[in-house]
C-alpha positions in Angstrom: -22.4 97.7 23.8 -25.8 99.1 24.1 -26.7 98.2 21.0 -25.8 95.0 21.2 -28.0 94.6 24.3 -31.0 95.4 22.8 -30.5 92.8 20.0 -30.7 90.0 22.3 -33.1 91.4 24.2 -35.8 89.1 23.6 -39.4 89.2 23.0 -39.9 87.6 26.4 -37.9 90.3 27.9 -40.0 93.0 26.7 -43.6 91.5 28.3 -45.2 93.0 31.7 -44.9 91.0 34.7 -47.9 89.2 34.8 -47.9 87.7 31.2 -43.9 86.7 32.1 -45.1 84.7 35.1 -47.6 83.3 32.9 -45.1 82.9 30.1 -42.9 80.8 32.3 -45.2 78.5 34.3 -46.8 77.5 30.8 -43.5 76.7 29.3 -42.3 74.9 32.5 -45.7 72.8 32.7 -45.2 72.0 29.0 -41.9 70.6 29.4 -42.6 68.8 32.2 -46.2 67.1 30.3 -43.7 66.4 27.3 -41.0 64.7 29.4 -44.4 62.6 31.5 -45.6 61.7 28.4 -43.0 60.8 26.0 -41.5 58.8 28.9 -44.4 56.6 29.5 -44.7 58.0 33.0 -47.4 56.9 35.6 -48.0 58.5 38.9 -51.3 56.9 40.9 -52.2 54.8 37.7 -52.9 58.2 35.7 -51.8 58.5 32.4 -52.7 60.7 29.4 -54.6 59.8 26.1 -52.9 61.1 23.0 -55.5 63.6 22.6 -55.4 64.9 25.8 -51.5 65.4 25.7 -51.9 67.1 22.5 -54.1 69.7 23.4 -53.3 70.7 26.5 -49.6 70.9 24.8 -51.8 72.9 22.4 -53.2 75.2 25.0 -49.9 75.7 27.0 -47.4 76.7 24.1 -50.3 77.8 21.5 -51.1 80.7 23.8 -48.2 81.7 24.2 -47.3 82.3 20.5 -49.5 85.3 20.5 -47.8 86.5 23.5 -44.0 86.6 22.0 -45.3 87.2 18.3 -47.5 90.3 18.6 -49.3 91.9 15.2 -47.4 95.0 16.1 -44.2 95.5 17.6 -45.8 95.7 21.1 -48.3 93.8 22.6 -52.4 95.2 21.9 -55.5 94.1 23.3 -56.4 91.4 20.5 -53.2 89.5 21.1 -54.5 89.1 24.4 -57.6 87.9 23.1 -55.9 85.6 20.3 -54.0 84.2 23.7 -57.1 83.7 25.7 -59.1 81.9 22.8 -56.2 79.5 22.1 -55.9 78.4 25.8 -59.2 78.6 26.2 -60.8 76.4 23.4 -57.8 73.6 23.7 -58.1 73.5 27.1 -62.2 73.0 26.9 -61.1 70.2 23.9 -58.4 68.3 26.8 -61.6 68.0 28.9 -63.3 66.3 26.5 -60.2 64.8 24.9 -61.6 60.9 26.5 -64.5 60.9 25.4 -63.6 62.6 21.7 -60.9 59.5 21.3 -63.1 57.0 23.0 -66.5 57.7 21.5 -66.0 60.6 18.6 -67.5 63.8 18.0 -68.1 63.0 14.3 -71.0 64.5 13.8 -70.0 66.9 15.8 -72.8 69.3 17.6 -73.5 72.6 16.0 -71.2 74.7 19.5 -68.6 71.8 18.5 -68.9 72.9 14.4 -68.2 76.8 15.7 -65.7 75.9 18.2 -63.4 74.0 15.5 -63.8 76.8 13.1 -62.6 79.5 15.6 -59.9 76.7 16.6 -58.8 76.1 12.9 -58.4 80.2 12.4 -56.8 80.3 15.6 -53.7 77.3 14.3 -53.9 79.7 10.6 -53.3 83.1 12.7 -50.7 80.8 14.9 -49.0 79.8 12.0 -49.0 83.0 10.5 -47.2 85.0 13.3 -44.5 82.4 14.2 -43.4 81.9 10.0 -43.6 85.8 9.8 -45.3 85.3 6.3 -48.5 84.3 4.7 -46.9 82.1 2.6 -47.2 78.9 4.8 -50.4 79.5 6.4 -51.9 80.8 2.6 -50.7 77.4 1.4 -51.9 75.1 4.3 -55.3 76.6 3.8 -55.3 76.1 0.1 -54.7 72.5 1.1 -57.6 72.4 3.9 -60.2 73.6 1.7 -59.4 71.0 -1.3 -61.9 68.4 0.1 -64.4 71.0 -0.8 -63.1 71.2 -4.7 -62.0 67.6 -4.7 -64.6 66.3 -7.5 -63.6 68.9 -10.0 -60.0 68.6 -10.2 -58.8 66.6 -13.1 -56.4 63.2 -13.3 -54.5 62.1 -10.0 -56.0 65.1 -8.4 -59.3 64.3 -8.6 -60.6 63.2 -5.0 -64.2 62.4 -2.9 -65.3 66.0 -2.4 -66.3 66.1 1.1 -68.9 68.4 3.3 -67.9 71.4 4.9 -69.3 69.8 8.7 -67.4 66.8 8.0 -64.0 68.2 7.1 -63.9 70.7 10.0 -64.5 67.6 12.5 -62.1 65.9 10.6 -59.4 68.9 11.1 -60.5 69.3 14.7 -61.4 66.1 16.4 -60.4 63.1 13.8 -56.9 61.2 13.5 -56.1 63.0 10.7 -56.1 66.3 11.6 -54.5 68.3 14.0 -54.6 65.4 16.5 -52.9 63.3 13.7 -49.5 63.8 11.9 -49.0 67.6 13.1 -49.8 66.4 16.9 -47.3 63.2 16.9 -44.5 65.5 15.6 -44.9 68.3 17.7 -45.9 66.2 21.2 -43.9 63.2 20.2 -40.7 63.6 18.7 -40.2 67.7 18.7 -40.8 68.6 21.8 -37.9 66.3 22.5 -35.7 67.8 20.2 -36.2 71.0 22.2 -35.9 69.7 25.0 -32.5 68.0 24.0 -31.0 71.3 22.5 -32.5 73.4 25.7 -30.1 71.2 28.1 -27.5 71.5 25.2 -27.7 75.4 25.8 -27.4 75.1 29.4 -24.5 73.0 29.7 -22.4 74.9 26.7 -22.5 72.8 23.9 -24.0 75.1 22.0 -21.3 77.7 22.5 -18.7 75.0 21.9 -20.2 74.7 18.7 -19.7 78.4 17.5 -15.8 78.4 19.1 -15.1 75.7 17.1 -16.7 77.0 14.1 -15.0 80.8 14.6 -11.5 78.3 14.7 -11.6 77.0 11.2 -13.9 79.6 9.6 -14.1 82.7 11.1 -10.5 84.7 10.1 -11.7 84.0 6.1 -13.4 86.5 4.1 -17.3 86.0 5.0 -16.7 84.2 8.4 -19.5 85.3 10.5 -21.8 83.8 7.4 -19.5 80.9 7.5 -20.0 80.0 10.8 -23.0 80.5 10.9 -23.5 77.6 8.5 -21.0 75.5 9.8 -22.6 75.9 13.6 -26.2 75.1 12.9 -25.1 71.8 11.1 -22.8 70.9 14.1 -25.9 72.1 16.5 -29.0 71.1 13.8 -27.7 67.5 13.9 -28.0 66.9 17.6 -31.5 69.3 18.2 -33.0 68.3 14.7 -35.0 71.4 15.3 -34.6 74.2 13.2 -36.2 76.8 16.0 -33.9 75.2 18.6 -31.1 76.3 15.9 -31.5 79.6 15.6 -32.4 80.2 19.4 -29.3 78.6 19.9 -26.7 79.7 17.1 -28.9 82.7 16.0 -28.4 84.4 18.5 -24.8 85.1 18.3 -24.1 84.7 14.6 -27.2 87.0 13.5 -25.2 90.1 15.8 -22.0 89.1 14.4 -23.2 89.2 10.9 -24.8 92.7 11.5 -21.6 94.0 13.2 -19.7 93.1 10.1 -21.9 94.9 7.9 -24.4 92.5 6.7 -27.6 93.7 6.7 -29.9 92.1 9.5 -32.7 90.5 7.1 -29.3 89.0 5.2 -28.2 88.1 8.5 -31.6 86.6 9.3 -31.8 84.5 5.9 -28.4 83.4 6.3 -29.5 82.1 9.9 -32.6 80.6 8.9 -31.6 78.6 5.9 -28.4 76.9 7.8 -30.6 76.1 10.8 -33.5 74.5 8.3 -30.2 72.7 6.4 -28.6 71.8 10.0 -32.5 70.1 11.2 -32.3 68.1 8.4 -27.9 66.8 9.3 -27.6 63.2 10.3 -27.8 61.6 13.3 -31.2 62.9 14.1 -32.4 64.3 10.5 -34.8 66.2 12.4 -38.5 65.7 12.4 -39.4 66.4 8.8 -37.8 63.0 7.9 -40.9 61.4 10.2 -43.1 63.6 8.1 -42.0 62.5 5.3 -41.7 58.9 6.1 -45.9 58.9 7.0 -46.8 60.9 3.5 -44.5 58.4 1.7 
């Protein structure tokens, strides 16, 4: 039993006071920005640009992954500072969101140039600490710095090699960057996913997902791996988020695996390949499918 309390205690769980309080109200203002903004709201004639939405949603959330994802297993000094930086350079970027969509900082000013570098390390170390690998983030820089190379490469891959200035704007500032593609999925489509799968949680869908799984699956040989497939497609296909998946499902199948003697990064792959299967389960098909749909 005691074990089994501290696996689901929770990153959250193990943060002081004040960063919880923080933790909370910056989730709660997020949710409540995603649910004004996706809805079209307007209170007193105010409504938000795109890049406005985006990174304030940038400062709230992005913050907050250095909080619950620390470098070590507890919380330091620099993961405060990581924290800080994030909320502080998205939040200066929302106050100048109006006039970056309106009039455009491209050519950016030389604080701008520096700001959108640190910013641009700041999405890489993000990206880094909630994958758990430097695969992604290694790969998404490879990608960032091809403008650079573009001229050399041979055949279809050949490209207009760009300036270093202009590409970081670009990243920082243009529609194609962060404020592009990666900005209209997260703000506009999976936030709402979360959202969705959050009230699913609440009201005990998600459990009723697992019982039902446990009834056809779970007295064969390998059940608690069983379910745990069978569960995140029943759960993936309403959430179309593969985090909302294993928040949701993870959390009791990864125990149950471990219990039966799987071990835990077993249990964890197990988890995290039926939740990325169950995003991509009709109705929803998650947001990758958008994703795809714009490259295409």
């Amino acid at each position: 039993m005691v074990e089994e309390k501290k696996e689901r205690k929770t990153r959250y769980q193990q943060l002081p006071l004040p960063l919880k309080v923080y933790f909370l109200s910056a989730t709660a203002v997020g949710i409540l920005l995603s649910i004004y903004f996706i809805f079209g709201m307007i209170i007193k004639g105010f409504t938000f640009y795109d890049a406005q939405y985006y990174f304030l949603l940038f400062a709230l959330f992005g913050s907050c992954i250095f909080l619950i994802a620390p470098e070590k297993k507890k919380l330091k000094w620099y993961d405060l500072i990581w924290a800080a930086a994030s909320f502080a350079l998205n939040f200066y970027f929302f106050t100048n969101a109006e006039q970056i969509a309106l009039v455009g900082w491209q050519p950016a000013t030389t604080p701008n140039i520096v700001m959108a570098v640190i910013l641009f390390l700041i999405f890489i170390e993000g990206a880094r600490r909630a994958s758990g690998g430097i695969a992604w983030p290694l790969l998404a820089v490879l990608f960032a710095i091809y403008p650079f190379f573009a001229g050399y490469f041979p055949g279809i891959f050949q490209g207009v090699p760009n300036d270093f200035v202009s590409t970081i704007s670009l990243y920082a500032f243009g529609g194609d960057g962060i404020l592009g593609i990666p900005g209209r999925v997260i703000g506009g489509i999976l936030m709402g996913f979360l959202v969705f799968a959050g009230f699913l949680i609440a009201l005990g869908a998600g459990q009723y997902f697992l019982d039902f799984s446990y009834a056809l699956l779970g007295k064969y040989r390998g059940g608690p791996a069983k379910v745990a497939v069978i569960s995140s497609g029943f759960f993936g296909s309403l959430s179309g988020s593969a985090a909302a998946n294993i928040v949701s499902t993870g959390s009791v199948t990864i125990p149950a695996m471990k219990r039966m003697g799987y071990p835990a990064n077993y249990a964890a792959a197990i988890e995290a390949c039926a939740s990325t299967g169950g995003m991509l389960m009709p109705p929803v098909m998650g947001a990758g499918w958008l994703l795809l749909w714009r490259l295409w």
